[in-house]
N, C-alpha and C positions, 0 to 999 in steps of 0.2 A: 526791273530785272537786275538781279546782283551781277552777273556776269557783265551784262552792259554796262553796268556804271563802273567794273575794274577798269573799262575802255578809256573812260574819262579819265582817269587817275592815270592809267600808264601812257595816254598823250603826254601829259607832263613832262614823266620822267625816262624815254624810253624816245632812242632817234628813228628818225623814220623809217630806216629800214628794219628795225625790230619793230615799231611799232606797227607796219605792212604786215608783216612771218606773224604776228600775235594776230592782228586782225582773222588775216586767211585762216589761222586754225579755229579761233573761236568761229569761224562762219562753218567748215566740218561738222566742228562739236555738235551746234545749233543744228546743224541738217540732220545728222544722227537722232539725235534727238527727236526732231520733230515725224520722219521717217518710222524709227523703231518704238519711241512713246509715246506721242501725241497723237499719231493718226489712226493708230490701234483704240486710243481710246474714243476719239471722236466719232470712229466707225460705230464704236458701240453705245455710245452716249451723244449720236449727234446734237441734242436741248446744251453741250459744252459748249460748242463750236460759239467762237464771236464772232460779230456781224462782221467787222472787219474781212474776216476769212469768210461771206458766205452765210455763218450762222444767225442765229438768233438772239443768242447769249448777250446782254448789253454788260459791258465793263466801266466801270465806273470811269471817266477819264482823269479824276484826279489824282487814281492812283498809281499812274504812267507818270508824272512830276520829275523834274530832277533840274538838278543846277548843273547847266551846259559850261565845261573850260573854257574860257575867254580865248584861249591857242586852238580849240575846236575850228575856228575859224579859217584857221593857217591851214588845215589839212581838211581838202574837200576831198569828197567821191571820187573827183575823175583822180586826182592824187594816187586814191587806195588802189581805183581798177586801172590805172595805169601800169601797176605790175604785174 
């Protein structure tokens, strides 16, 4: 996902309180998203849906890959929903 891997990049460069405010909106975005486009289409093509969610649909898993920031580390979950 492009949008997810900007996440990685802007842990780097971005303190954590911007990096929190970036998170919280990208999770909006994605809700929007998945709300007004993906479930309109699921509805009508559920053979899309992936198993993950439910469907059917197998996704390749290699194509999920990516190189996690070594600082990843430093900022867990309870970190984010802390604020």
């Amino acid at each position: 996902m492009i949008m997810g891997s900007h996440l990685y990049y802007l842990i780097e460069v971005l303190d954590e309180k911007e990096f929190i405010s970036i998170c919280k909106k990208f999770g909006k975005v994605m809700r929007e998203a998945h709300l007004q486009i993906l479930d309109p289409i699921w509805k009508a093509h559920p053979e899309l849906l992936a198993e993950e969610l439910g469907g059917e649909y197998k996704i390749d898993k290699n194509m999920h890959t990516m190189t996690q920031s070594p600082n990843l580390k430093n900022r867990t979950h309870a970190t984010l929903n802390s604020q």
